[in-house]
DSSP file (Angstrom, degrees, kcal/mol; ACC not computed):
  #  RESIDUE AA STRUCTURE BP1 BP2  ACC     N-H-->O    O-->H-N    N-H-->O    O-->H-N    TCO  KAPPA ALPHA  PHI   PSI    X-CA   Y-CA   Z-CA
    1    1 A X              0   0    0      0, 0.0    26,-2.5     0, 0.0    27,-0.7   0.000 360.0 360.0 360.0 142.9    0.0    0.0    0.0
    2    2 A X  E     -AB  26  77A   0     75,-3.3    75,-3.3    24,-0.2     2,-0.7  -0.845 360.0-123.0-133.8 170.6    1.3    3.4   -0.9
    3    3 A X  E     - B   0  76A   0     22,-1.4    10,-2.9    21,-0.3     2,-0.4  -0.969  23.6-144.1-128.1 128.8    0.0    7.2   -0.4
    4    4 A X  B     -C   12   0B   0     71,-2.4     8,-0.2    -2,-0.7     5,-0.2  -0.670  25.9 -98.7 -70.8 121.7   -0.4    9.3   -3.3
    5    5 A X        -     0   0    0      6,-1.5     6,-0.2    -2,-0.4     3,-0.2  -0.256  36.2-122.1 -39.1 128.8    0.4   13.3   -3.3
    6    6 A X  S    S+     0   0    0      1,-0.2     3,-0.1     3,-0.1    -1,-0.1   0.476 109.7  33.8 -43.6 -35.5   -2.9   15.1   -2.9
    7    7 A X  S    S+     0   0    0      1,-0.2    -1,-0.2     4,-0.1     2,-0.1   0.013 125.8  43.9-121.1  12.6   -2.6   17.2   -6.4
    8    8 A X    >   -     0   0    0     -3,-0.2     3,-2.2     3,-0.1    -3,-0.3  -0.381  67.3-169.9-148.9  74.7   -0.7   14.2   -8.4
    9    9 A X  T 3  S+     0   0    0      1,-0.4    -3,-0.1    -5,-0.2    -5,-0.1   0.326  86.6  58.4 -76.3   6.8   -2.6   11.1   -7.4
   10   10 A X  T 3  S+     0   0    0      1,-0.1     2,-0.8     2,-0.1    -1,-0.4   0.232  87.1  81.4-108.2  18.5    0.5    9.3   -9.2
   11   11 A X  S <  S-     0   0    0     -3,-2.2    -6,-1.5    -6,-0.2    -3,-0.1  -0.818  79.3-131.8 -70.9  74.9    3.4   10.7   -7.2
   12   12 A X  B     -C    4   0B   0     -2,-0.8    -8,-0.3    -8,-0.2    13,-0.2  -0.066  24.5-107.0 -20.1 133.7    3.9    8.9   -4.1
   13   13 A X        -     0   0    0    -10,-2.9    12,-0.3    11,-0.2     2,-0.2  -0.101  33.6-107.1 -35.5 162.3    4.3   10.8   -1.1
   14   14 A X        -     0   0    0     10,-0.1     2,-0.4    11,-0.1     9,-0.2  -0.603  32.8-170.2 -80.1 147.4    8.1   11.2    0.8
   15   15 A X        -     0   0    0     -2,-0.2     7,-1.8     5,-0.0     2,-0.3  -0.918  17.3-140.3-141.2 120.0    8.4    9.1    4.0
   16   16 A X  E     -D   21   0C   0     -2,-0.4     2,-0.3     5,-0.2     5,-0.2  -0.770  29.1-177.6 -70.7 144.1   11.4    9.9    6.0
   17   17 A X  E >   -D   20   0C   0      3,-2.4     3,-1.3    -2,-0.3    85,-0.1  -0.826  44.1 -87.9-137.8 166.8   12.8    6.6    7.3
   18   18 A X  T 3  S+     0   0    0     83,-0.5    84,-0.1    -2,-0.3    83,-0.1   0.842 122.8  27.9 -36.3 -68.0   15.7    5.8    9.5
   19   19 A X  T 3  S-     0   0    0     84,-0.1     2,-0.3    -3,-0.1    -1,-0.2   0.058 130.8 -37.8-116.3  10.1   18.3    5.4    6.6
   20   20 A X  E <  S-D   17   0C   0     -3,-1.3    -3,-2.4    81,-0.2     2,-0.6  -0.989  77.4 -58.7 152.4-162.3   16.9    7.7    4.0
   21   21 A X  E     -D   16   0C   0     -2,-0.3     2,-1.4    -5,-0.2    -5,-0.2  -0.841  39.2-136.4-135.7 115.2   13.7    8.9    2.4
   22   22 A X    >   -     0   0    0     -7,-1.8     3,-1.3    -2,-0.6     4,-0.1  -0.452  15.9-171.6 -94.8 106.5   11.3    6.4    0.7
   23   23 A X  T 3  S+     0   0    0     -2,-1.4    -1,-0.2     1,-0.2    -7,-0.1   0.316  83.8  59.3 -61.1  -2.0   10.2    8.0   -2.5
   24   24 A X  T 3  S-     0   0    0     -9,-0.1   -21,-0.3     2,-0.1    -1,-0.2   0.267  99.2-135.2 -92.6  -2.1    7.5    5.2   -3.2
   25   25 A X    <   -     0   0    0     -3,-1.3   -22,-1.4   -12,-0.3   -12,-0.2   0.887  28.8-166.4  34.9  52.5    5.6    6.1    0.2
   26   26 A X  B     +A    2   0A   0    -24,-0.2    80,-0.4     1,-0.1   -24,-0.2  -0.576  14.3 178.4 -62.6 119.4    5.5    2.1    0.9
   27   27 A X        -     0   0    0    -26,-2.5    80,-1.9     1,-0.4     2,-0.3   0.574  62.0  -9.8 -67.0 -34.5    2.8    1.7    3.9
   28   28 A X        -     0   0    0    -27,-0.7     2,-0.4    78,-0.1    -1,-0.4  -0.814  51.3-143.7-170.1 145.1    2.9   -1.9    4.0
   29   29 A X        +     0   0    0     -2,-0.3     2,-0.4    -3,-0.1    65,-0.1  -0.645  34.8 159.7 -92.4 138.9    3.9   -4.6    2.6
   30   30 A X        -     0   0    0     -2,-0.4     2,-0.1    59,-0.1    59,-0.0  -0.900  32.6-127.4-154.3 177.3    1.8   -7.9    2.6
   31   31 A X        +     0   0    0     -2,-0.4     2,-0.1     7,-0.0    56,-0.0  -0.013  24.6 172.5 -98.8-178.9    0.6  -11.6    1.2
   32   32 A X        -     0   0    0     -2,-0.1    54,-0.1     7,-0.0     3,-0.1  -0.152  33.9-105.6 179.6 145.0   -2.9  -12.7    0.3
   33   33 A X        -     0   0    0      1,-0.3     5,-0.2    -2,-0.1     4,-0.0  -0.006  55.1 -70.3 -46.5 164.0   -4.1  -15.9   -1.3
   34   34 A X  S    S+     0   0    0      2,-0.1    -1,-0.3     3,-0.1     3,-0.2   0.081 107.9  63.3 -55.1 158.2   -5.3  -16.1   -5.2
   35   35 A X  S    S-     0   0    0      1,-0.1     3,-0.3     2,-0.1     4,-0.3   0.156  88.7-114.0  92.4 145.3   -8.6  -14.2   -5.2
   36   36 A X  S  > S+     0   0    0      1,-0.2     4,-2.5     2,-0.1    -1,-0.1   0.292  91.7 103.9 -95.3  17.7   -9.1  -10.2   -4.4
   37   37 A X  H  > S+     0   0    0     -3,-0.2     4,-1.3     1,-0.2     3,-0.3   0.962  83.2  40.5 -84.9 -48.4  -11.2  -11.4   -1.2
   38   38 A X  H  4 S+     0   0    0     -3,-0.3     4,-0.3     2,-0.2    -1,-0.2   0.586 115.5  50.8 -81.4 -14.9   -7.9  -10.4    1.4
   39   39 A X  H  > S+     0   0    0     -4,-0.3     4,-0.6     2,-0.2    -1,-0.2   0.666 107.1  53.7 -96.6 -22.6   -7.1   -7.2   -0.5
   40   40 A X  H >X S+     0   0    0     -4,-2.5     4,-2.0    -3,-0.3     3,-0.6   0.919 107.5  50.9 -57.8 -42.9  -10.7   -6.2   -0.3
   41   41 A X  H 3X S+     0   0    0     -4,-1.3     4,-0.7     2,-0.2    13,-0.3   0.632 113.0  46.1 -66.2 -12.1  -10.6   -6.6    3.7
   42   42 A X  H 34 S+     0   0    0     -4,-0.3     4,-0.3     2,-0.2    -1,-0.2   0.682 113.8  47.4 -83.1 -30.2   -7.6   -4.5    3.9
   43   43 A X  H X< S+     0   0    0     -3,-0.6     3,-1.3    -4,-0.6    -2,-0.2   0.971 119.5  42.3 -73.9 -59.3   -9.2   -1.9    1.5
   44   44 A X  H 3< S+     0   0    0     -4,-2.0     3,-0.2     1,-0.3    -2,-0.2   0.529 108.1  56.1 -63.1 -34.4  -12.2   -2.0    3.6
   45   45 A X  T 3< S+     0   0    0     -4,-0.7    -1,-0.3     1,-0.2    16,-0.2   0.568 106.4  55.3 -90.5   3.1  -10.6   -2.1    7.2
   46   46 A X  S <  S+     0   0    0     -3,-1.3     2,-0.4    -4,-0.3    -2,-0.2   0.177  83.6  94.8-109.9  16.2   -8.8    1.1    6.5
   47   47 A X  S >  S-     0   0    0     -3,-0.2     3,-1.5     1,-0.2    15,-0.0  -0.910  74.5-131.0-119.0 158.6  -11.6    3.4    5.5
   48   48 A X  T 3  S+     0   0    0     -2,-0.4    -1,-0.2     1,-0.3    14,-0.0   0.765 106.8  53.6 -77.5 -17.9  -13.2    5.6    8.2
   49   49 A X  T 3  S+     0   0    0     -3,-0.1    -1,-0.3     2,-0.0     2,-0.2   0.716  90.9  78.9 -79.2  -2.1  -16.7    4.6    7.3
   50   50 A X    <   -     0   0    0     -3,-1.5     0, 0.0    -6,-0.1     0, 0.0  -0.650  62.3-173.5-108.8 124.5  -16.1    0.5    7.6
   51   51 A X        +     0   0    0     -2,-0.2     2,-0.2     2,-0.0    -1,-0.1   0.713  55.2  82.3-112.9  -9.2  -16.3   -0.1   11.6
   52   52 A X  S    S-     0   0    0     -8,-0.1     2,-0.7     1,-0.1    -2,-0.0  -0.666  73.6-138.7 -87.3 169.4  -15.2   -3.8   11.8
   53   53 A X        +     0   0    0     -2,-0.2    -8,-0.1     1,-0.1    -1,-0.1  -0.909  32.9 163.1-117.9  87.2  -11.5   -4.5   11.8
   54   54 A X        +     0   0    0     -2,-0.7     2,-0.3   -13,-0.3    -1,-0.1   0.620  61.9  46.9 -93.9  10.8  -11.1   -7.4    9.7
   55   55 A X  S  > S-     0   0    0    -14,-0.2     4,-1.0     1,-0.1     5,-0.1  -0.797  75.1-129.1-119.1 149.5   -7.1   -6.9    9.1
   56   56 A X  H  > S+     0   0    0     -2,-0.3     4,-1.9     1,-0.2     3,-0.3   0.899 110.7  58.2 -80.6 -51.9   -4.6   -6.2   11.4
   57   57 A X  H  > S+     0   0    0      1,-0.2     4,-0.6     2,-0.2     3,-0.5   0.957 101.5  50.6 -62.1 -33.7   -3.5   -3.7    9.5
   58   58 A X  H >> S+     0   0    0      2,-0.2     4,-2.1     1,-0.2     3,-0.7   0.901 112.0  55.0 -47.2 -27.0   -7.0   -1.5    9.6
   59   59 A X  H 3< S+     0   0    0     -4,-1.0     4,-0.5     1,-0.3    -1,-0.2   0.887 112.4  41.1 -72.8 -25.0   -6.8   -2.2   13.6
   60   60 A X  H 3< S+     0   0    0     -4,-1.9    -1,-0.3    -3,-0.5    -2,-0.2   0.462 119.1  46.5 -99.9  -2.9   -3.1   -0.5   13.5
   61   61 A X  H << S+     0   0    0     -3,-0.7    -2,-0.2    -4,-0.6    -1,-0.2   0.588 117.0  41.1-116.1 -22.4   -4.3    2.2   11.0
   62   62 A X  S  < S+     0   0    0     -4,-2.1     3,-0.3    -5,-0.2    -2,-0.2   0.467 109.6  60.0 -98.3 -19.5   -7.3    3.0   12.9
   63   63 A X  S    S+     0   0    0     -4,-0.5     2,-0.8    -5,-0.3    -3,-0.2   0.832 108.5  53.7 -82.5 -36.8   -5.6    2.8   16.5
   64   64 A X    >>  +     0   0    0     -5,-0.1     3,-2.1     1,-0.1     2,-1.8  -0.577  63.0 177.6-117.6  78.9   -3.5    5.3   15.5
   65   65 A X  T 34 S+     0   0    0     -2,-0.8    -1,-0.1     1,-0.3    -3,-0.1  -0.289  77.3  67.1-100.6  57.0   -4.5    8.9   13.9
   66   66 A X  T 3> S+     0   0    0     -2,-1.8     4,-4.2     3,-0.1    -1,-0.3   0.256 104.4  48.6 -92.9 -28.3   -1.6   10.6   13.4
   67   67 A X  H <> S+     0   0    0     -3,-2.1     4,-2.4     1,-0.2    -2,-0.2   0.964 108.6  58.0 -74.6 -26.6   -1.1    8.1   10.9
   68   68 A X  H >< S+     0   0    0     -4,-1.2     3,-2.2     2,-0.2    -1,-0.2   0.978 111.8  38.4 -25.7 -89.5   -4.6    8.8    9.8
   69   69 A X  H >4 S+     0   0    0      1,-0.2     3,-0.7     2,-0.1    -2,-0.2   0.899 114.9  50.0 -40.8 -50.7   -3.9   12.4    9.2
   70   70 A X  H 3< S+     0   0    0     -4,-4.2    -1,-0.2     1,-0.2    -2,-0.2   0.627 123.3  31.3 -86.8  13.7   -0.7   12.1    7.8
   71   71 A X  T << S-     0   0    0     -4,-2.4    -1,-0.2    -3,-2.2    -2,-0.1  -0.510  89.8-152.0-149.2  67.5   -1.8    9.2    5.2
   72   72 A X    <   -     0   0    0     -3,-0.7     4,-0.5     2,-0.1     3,-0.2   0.251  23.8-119.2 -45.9 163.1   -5.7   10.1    4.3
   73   73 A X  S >  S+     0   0    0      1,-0.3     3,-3.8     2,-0.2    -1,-0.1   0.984 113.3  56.1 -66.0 -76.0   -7.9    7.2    3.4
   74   74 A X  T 3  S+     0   0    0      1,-0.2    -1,-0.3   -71,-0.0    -2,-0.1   0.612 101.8  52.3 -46.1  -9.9   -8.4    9.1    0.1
   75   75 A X  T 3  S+     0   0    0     -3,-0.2   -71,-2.4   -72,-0.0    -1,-0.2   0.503  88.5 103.6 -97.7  -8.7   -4.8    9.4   -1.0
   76   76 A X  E <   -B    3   0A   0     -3,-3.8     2,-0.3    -4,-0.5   -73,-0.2  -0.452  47.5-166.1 -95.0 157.4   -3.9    5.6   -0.6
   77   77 A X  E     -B    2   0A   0    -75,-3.3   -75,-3.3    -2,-0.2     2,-0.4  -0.995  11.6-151.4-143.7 135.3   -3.4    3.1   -3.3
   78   78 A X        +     0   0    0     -2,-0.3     2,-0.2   -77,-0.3   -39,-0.0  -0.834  20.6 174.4-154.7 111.1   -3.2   -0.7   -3.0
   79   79 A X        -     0   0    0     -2,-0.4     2,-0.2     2,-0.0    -2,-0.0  -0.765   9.7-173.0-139.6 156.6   -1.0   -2.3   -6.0
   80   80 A X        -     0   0    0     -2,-0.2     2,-0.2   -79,-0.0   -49,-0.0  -0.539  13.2-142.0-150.1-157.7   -0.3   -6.2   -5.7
   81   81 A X        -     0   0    0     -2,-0.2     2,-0.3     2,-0.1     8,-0.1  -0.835  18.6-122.2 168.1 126.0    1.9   -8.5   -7.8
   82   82 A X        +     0   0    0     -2,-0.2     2,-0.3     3,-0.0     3,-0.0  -0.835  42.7 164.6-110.3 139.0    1.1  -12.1   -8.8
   83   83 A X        -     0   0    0     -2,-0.3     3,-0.4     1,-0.1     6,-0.1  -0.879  49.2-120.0-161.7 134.5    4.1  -14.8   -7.5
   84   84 A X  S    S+     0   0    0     -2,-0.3     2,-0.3     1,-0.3    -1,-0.1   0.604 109.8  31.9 -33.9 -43.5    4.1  -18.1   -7.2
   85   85 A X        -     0   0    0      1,-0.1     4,-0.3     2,-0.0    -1,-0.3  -0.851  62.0-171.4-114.9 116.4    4.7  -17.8   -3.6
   86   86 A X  S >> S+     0   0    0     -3,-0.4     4,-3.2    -2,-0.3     3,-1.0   0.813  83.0  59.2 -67.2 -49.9    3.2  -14.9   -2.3
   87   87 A X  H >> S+     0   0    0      1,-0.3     3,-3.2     2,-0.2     4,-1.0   0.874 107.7  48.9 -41.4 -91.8    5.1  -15.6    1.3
   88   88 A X  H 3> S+     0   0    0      1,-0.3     4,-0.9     2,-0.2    -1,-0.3   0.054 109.0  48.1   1.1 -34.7    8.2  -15.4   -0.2
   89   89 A X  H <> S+     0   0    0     -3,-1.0     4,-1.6    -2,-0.5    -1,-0.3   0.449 113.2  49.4 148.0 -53.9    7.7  -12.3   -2.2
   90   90 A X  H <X S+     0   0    0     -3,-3.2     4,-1.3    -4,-3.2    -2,-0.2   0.976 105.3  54.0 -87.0 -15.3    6.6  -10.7    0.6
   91   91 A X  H >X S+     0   0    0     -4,-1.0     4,-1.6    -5,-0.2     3,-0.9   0.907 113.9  54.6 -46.1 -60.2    9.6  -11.9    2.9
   92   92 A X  H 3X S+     0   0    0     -4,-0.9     4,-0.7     1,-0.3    -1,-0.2   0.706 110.2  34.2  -6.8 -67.4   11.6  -10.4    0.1
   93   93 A X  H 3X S+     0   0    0     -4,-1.6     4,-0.5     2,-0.2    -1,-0.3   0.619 114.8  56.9-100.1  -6.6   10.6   -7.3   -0.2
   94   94 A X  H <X S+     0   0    0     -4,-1.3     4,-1.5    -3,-0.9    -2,-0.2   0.895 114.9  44.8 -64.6 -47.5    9.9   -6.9    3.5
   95   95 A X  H  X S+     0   0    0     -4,-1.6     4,-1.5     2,-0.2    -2,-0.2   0.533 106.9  54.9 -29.6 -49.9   13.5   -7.8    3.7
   96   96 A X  H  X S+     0   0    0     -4,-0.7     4,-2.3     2,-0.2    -1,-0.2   0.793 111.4  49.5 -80.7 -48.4   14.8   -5.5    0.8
   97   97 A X  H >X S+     0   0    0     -4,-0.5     3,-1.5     2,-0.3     4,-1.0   0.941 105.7  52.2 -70.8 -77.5   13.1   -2.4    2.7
   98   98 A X  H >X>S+     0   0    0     -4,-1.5     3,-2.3     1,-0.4     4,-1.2   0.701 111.5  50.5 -65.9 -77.3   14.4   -3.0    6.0
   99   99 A X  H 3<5S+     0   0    0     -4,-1.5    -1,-0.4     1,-0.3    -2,-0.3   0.500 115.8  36.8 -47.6 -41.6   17.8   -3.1    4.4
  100  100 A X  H <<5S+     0   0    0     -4,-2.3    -1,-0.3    -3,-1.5    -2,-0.3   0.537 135.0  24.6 -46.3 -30.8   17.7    0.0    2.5
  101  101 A X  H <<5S-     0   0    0     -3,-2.3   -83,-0.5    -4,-1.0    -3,-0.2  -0.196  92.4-133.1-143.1  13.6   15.5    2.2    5.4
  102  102 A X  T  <5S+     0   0    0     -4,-1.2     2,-0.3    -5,-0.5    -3,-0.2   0.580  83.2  68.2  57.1  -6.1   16.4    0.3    8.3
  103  103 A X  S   <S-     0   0    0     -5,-0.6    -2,-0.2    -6,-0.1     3,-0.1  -0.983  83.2-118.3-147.9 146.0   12.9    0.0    9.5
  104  104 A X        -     0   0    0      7,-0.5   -10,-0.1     5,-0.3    -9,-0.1  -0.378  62.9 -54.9 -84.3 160.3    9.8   -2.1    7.9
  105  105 A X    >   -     0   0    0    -11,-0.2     3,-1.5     1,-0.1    -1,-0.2   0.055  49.0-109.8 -28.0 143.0    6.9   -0.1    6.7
  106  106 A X  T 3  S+     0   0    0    -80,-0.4     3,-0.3     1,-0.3   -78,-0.1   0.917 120.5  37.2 -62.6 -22.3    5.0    2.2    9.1
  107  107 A X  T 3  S+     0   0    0    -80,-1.9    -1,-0.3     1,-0.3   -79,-0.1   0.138  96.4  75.0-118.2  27.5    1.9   -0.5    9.0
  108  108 A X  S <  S-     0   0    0     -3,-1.5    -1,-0.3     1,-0.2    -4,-0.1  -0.633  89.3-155.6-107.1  63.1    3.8   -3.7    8.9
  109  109 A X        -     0   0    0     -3,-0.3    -5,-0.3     1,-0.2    -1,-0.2   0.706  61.6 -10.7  15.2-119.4    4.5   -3.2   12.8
  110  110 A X  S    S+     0   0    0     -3,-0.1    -1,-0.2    -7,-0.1    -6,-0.1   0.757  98.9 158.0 -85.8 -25.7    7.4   -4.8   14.0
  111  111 A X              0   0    0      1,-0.3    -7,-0.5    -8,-0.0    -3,-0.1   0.132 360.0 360.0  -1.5 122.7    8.3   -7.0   11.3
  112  112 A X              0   0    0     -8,-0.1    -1,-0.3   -14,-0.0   -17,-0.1  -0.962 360.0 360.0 -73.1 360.0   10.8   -9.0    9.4
């Protein structure tokens, strides 16, 4: 999941991180089985009108409003990737961030 600039819904936002400043505004990285059914409950637990929390991450996005504020509902955008294993892929790239910004996404919590 990423947040889009406000007047350029294709610019990522800036995120300062530990080791530098991630010009893709990467919120989290994640899995999901075949099928759009886990990337709807993630779309769905992060918007303010939706009140159950069926994703961890809506519970960690909703728990917390500064991150609210500084990454509106309306500016975020949810891009996926098809891989043969989807664990893997995301171990990867969870991996790949951490090592470049020292720190996982603000909404993949404590993570690798």
């Amino acid at each position: 999941m990423h947040c889009l600039d406000v007047d350029d819904e294709k610019t990522p936002i800036l995120i300062q991180r530990v080791l530098g400043v991630d010009k893709e505004g990467v919120l989290y990285i994640g899995k999901t089985a075949p099928g759009l059914g886990r990337i709807g409950d993630l779309v769905k637990s992060i918007s303010p009108d939706y009140k159950s929390l069926g994703h961890h991450v809506g519970l960690r996005f909703s728990k917390n409003k500064k991150l609210a504020m500084a990454f509106p509902f309306e500016q975020l955008h949810v891009s996926f990737r098809q891989a043969d294993d989807p664990a893997v892929l995301e171990s990867e790239l969870i991996q790949e961030y951490f090592q470049k910004y020292g720190e996982v996404p603000p909404l993949n919590a404590n993570e690798p």
